[in-house]
N, C-alpha and C positions, 0 to 999 in steps of 0.2 A: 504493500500500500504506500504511497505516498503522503508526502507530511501533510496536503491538504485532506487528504483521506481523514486521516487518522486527527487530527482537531477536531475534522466534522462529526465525527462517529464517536469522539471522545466529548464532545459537547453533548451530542447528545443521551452519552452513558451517564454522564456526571452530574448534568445541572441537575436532575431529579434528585441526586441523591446527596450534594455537599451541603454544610452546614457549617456555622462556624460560633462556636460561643463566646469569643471576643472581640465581637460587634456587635454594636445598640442591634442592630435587628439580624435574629439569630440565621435564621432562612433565605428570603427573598433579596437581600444584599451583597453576600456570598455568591447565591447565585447569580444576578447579573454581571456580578467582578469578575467572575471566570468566566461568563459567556461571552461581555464583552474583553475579554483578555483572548481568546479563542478569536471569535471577530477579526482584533484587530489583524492579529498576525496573517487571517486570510485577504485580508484586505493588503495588507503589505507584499503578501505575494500576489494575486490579482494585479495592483497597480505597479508591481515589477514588470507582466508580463505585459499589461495593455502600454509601459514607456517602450519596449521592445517593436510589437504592432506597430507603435505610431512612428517609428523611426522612418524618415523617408517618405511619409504618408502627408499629404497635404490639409490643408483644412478642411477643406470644399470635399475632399475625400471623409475623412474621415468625420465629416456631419452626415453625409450620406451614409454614412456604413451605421454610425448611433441612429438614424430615421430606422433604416433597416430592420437591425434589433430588435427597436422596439413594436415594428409592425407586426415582426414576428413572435411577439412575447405581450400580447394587451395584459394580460396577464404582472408578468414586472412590468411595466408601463404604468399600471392601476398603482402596483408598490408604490412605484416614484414617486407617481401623485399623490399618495397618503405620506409620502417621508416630506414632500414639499409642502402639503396643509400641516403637517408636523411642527417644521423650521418657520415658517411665516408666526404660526398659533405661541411659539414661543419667545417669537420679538414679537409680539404684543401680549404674552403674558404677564397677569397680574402677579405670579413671584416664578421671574426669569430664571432663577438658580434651579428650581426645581423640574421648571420645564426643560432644560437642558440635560442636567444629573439627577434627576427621577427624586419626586418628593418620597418623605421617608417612608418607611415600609409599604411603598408601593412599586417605586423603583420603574416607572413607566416613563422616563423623557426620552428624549433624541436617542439620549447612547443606549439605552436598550434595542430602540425601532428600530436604530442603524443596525447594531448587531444582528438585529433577527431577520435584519432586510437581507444582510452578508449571505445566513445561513441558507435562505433561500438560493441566492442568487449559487451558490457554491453546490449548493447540492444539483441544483438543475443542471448545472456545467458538468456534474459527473454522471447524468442521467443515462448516457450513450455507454456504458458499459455496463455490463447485465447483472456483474457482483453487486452493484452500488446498491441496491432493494434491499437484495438479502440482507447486506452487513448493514443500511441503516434501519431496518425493524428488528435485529439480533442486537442494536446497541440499545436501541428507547428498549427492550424486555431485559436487559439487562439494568437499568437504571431502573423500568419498576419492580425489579425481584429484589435490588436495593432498599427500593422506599417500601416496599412490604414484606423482607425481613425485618426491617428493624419496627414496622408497624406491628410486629406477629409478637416484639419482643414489648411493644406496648402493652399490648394486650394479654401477654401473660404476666405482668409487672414486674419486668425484668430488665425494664429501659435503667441505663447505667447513668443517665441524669437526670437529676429535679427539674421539672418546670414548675415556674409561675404564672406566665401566662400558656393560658389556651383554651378556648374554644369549649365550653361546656353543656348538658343538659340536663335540666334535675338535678344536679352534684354530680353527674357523671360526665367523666373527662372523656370527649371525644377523642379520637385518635388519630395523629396528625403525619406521620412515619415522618421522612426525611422531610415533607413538604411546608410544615408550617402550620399547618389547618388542615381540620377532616377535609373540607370542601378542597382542598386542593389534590389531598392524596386521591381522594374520590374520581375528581376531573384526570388526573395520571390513570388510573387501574378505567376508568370508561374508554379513555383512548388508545390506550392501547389492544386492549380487549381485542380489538378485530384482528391488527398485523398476530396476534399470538394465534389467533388462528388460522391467518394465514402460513403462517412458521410451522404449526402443525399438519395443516394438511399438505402444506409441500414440502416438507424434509421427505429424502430419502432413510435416514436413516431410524431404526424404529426406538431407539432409546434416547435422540433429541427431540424425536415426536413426544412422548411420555413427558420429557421433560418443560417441553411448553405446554404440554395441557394440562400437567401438574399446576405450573407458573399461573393458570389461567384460574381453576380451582381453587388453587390456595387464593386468589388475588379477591376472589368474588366474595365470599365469608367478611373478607376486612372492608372490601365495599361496603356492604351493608355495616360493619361497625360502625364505619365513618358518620353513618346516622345522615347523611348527606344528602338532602331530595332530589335538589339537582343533578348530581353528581349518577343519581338513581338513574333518574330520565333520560339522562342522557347517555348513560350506557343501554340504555332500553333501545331507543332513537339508534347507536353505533351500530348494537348487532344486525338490528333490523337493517337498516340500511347498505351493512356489508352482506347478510343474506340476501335481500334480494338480488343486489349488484353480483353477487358470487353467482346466484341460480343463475341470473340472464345471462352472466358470463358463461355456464358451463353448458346449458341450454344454446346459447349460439357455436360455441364446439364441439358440440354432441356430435357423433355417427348415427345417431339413432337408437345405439341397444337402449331395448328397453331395460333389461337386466341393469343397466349399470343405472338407470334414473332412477328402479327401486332400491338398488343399496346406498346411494347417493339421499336419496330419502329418510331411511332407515338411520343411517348415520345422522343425520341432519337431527331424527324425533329425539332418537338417543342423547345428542350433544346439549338439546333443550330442553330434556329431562335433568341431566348432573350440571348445568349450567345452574337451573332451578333448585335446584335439593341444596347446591354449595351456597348460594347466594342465601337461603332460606333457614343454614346451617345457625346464627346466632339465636334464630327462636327455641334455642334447647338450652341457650346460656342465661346469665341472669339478665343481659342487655335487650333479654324478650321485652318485658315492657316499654320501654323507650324506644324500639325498634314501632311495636305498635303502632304507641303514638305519633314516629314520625312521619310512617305510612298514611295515619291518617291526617295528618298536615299537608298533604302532599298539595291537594285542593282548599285546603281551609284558608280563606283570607285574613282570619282574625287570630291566627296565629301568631304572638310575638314578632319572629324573627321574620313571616309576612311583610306585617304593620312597617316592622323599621325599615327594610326592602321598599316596600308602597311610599313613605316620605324621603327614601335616596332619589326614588325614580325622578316624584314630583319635585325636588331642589334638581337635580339634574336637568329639567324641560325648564325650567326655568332659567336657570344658567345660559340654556341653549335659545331663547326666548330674548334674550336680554342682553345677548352678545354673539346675534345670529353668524356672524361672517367667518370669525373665529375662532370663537368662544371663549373663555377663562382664560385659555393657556393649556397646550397639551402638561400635562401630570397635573395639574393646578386646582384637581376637583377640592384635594384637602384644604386649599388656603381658601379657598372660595364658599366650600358648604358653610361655617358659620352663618354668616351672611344670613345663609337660605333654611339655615335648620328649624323650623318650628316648635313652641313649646310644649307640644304634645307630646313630640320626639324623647325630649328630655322625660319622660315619665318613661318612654319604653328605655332606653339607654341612658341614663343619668352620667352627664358630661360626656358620652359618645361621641365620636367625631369616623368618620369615614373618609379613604383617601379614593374611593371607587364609589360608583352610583349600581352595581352591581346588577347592571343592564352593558352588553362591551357598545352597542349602537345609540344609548343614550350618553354614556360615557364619553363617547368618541363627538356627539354634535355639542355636549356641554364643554368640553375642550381643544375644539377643534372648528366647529361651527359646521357650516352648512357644508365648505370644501371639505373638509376633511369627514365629514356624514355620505357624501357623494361618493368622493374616493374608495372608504369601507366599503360599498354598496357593491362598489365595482370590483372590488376585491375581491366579495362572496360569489358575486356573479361569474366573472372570468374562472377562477377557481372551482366552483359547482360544472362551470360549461365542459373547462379542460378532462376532469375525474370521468363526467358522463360521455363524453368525448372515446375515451380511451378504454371506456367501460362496453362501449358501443363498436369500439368501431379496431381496436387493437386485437395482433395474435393473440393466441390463447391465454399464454402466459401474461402479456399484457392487461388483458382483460380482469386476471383473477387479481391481479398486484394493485389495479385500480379501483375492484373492490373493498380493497383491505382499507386502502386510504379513504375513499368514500366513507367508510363505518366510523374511522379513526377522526374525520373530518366532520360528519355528520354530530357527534358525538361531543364533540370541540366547541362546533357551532351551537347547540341546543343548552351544553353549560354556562356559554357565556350568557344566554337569555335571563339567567338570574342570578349571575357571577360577573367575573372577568378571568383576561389570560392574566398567566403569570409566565414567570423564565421557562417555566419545566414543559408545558403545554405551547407557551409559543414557539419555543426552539423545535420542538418535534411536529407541530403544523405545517411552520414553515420550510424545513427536511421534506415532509413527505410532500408536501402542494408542490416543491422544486423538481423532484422526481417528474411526479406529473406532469409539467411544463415541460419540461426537458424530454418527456417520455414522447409525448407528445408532437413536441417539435421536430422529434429523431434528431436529434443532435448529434455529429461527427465529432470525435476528439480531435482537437486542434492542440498538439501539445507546444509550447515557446519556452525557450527554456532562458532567458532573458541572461543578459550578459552581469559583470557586477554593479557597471555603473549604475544600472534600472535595480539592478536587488538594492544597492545601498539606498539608493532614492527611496522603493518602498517601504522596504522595514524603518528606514530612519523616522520616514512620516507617520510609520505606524508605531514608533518608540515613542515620538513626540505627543501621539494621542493619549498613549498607552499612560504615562507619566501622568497626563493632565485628568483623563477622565476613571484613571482605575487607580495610581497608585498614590497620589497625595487625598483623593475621598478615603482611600482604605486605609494610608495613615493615620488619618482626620476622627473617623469614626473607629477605632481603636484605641485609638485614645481617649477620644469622649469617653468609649467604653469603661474604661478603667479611671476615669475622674467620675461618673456617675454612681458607681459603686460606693464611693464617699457621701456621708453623709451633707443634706443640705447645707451651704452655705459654710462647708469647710473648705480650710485652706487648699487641699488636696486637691480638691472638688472646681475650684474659682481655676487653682492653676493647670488644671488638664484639659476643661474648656477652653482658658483662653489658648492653650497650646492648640486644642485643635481650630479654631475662629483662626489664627495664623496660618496653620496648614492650607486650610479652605477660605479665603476669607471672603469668599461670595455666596458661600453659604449660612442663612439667614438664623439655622435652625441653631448653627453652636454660640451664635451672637445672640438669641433670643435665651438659651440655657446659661449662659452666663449672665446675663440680664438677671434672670431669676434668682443664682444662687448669688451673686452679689445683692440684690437685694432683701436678700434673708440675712447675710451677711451682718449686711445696714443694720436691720433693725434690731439683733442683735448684740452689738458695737454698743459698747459703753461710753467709753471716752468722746469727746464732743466732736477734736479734730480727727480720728480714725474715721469715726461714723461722717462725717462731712468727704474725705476721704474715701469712703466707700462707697458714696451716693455718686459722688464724683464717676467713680470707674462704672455704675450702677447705670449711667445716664449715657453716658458713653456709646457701651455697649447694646441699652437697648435705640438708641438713636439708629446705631448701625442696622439693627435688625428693622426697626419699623422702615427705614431708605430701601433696604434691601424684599422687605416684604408690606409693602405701601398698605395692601387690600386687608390686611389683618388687624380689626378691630382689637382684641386680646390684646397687642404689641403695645400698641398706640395707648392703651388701661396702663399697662404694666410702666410703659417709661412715665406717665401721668401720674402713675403713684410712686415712682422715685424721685421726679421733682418735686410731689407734695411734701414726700418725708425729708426731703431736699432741704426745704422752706421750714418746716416745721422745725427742725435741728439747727437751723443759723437762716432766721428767716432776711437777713440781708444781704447775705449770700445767692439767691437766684429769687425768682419772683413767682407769683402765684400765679398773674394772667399766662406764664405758658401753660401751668400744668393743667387749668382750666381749657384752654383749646385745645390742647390732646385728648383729655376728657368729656369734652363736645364732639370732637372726632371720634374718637370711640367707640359711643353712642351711636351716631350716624352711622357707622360702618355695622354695627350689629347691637342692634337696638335690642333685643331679645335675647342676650344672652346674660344666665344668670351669672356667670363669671367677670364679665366684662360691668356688668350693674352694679357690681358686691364691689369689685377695686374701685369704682366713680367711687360709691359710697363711704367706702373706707378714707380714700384719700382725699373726698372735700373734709371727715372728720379730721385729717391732717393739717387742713388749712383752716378748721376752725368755723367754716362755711356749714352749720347746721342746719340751713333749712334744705340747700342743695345735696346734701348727703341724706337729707328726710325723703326728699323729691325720688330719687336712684334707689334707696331701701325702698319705699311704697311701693312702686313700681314691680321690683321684685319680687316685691310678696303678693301681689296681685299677679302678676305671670303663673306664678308657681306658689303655690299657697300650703306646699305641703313640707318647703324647701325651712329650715329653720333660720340662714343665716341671717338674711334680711331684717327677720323679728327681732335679731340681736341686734343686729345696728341701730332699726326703729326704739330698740330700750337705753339704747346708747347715748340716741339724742335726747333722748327723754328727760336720760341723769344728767347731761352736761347744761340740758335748758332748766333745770330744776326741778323735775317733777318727777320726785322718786317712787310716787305712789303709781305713776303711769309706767314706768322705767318697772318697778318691780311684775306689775300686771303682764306687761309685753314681754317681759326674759322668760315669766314662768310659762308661755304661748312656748316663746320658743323653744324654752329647755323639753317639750314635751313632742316639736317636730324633727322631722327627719333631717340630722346632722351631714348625711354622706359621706362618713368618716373622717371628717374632720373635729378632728379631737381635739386639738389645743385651742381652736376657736371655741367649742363647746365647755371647754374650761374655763375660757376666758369670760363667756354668758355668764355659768356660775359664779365667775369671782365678781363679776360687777350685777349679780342681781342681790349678793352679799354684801354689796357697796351700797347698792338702794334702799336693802332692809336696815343695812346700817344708818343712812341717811334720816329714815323715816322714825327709826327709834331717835336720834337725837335733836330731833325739831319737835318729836312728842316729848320731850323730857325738857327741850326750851318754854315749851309753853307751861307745860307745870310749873 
């Protein structure tokens, strides 16, 4: 194999299965670092061989020959034009750092697209050799026997690390293998599904046959673990889709025996009998009941995880509604849904935030707009044309490989209708759609074996990437890693943030975390000049972040409440009318959020402004009436305007709603409804 081989085929063994537990996000970060690490270096050799080609080639030539291409491929044509609504949607995103390097644990900007644009383009280039099928569905079933060994060791409680987060139901812990979330392992073990049966029924040999229908067996049981409805569906939707495609395939190659239609049959009842029995295998476990009930959510709208689904969709159309041409910004849905979240939301997910609208076509018009809605369209289109194409109209052997991808494809497409991709799913989509296209086109090897001057050019362009877009983020966030494990507002803590804000300094997120723990920092500080000092560094840092991420209401609270504590601790030191228009901004940017309401609140109490801190508490507590902090603040002003009899009535409101674990505030209620009662006994004790 050659090296471009073996990346491709190693991308797509891996991404499913690496993981990495010294970075902020365990899974989906890891993964796109290697993918686009894989990427670049195909791209480095790709644009070795195209300096080679164009040696000697004129312009006029070789715009003809790119027309050509792409007449020949609507298909990558379609790509382009999704990587082009990509680049435009992210010079006019609302926070450009993340459109570019994929906001966090979502990891969806440019440098994903590009990568998985590469994998395509790479895999279709080796379409014309007949090995290229087999070894890339031997690699994706090799990456799911990864992510569902170590899923199997889940589920016997045998996983060799603790998590803290993940994904639950009823107290029981879904099970997420290598991928991060049931729903993703789920969406891996439906797509592949089909090529294992492909793998199966065309080995020659009868003990790698056993062993992918084992691999298919085992994979189905932890499907249904995953508890996953989607992820259900849509293996439901792959078989189906690769059976038919397989029957009309073998149906248009038949001789005629009848005999072999009935044992072809026969087979078939067989394969969706133990298909049935494995997948149905947890109803004997204790995960029976939960299993139940997820079957029966399948249709339920008023299911939980439904509801919160049904308000992604609606902020998502809205998004898309309100910034039709572009939208938000490709990856941008995170910095954008505040905005859009409503306070109903916050009852199903209390302070939830989403970086996906878990819709991939409502996703893609909320950050991409109307071009980049079109482009996707023409993606599924060209894509569905090309599989049925080949499915139709290819030798035998063509015909059955087109259905495998069909199922694999069909199956992709139906999870993303109430999910999205991620590395593991999009890497092995676009593998197999590239085949297809290239299958398609009968593509000739053209091999160039490019001289050094073209190798140096490309690799160097591809080191150059490599540096900017994989190995100063994976510094970056490594470091955070290990300054987050320090407690808030330690020293450890201030100085690994701001190490990583250096590494990356266009990333918004390690300037808004240092914002925070400097200002816990702050308010901790005894001394007059340290605590002035730390507001200082406090205000700094979240300036940088609210520049760098303009549309985040949150931001704009947060540095508003470092200028108020600013002002409060040396109030001639900085002045109140700024912190007051950050705190009208704010507002304006997300009027409805109980976090952004609570910091106005808090910090007009910093400047002494009681009835404006009354206005932002009311407010609050009228949104969300179940939410306790607000009542505290409302008791707050109560004591400070003098009225401890009102002050003690409103703490004891509060002290009996829902805190949401926040505990030191909730002690804070009781030390100042102790201050009330105190109050009230010594103005009775005046008047006697």
């Amino acid at each position: 194999m050659t090296p471009r081989e073996i990346i491709l085929y190693g991308l797509v063994a891996l991404v499913p299965a690496v993981f990495y537990r010294g970075t902020t996000e365990v899974f989906e970060f890891p993964k796109t670092e290697l993918l686009t690490t894989g990427a670049l270096f195909l791209f480095g050799a790709s644009l070795a061989c195209a300096i080679e080609k164009m040696r000697g080639m004129g312009r006029r030539r070789l715009g003809a020959r790119v027309a050509e291409l792409l007449r020949h491929d609507p298909l990558g044509a379609s790509i382009l034009l999704f990587l082009l609504s990509a680049t435009l949607s992210a010079f006019a995103s609302i926070r450009p750092d993340a459109s570019v390097f994929g906001a966090h644990e979502s990891e969806a900007g440019l440098k994903t697209a590009f990568a998985t644009a590469i994998v395509y383009f790479t895999s279709r280039s080796l379409a014309s050799d007949p090995r290229h099928f087999p070894r890339l569905v031997q690699a994706a079933a090799m990456g799911l026997g990864a992510a569902v060994s170590y899923a199997g060791l889940q589920l016997a409680g045998l996983d060799p690390f603790p998590w803290t987060r993940s994904a639950t139901l009823g107290g029981l812990r879904r099970i997420p293998g290598t991928l991060g979330h049931a729903n993703h392992l789920g969406a891996t073990i439906a797509m592949t599904l089909p090529v294992l049966a492909w793998l199966a029924a065309e080995s020659g040999n009868p003990r790698t046959r056993v062993l992918w229908i084992a691999l298919a067996l085992v994979s189905l049981p932890v499907l249904a673990a995953t508890l996953s409805r989607g992820a259900w569906v849509a293996c439901g939707a792959g078989v189906l889709a690769y059976g038919l495609l397989a029957w009309r395939a073998t149906r248009a190659g038949a001789s005629g025996e009848e005999r072999a239609g009935r044992r072809g049959r026969r087979a078939a009842i067989v394969a969706a009998v133990l298909v049935l029995l494995a997948f149905l295998l947890p109803l004997a476990t204790p995960l029976r009941p939960e299993l139940l009930h997820r079957f029966r959510q399948i249709t339920d709208l008023s299911a939980p995880s439904t509801q919160s689904r049904i308000h992604l969709w609606r902020a998502g159309i809205r998004m898309a509604m309100e910034r039709p041409v572009l939208g938000v910004g490709t990856d941008a849905y995170l910095t954008a849904f505040p905005r859009y979240r409503a306070p109903d939301y916050w009852q199903i997910e209390w302070n939830g935030t989403s970086a996906k609208a878990h819709n991939e076509l409502i996703q893609i018009a909320a950050t991409q707009g109307t071009l980049g809605f079109i482009a996707a369209l023409l993606v599924i289109l060209f894509a569905a044309r090309t599989v049925l194409d080949l499915a139709r109209r290819g030798d035998d052997t063509t015909r059955r490989r087109a259905a495998a991808v069909g199922g694999a494809l069909a199956a992709f497409a139906i999870q993303d209708l109430a999910s999205f991709t991620v590395a593991s799913t999009g890497v092995l989509a676009a593998a197999l759609v590239g085949w297809a296209s290239g299958a398609k086109a009968r593509l000739t090897a053209t091999g160039v074996r490019p001289r050094r001057a073209a190798t140096a050019i490309g690799m160097g362009a591809a080191a150059i990437l490599w540096i900017v877009f994989v190995l100063l983020p994976w510094l970056a966030d490594t470091t955070a890693a290990r300054a987050l494990k320090a407690p808030e507002g330690s020293p450890e803590r201030v100085s690994g943030l701001a190490a990583a804000a250096t590494l990356t300094p266009w990333d918004a997120r390690y300037a808004s975390d240092l914002g925070r723990s400097l200002l816990t920092q702050g308010f901790s500080e005894t001394d007059t000049e340290r605590k002035r000092a730390v507001f200082d560094r406090t205000f700094a840092a979240l300036e940088r972040a609210t520049w760098l991420s303009p549309r985040d209401g949150e931001l704009h609270a947060l540095l508003a409440r470092a200028l108020a504590a600013r002002h409060s601790a040396d109030p001639s030191g900085s002045s109140a009318d700024l912190a007051r228009r950050e705190f009208e901004r704010a507002l304006a940017l997300e009027p409805e959020n109980p976090n952004v309401l609570e910091l106005v609140a808090q910090g007009y109490l910093d400047l002494g402004l009681t009835q404006e801190a009354h206005g932002a508490a009311l407010r609050c507590a009228n949104l969300f009436p179940g939410y306790a902090l607000p009542m505290a603040d409302l008791g707050v002003v109560a004591l400070l305007e003098g009225r401890p009899q009102a002050a003690a009535d409103t703490l004891t409101l509060a002290l009996r709603r829902n805190w949401h674990g926040q505990e030191a505030a909730e002690m804070a209620a009781k030390e100042n409804y102790v201050a009330a009662l105190r109050e009230m006994r010594l103005r009775e004790a005046l008047k006697k």
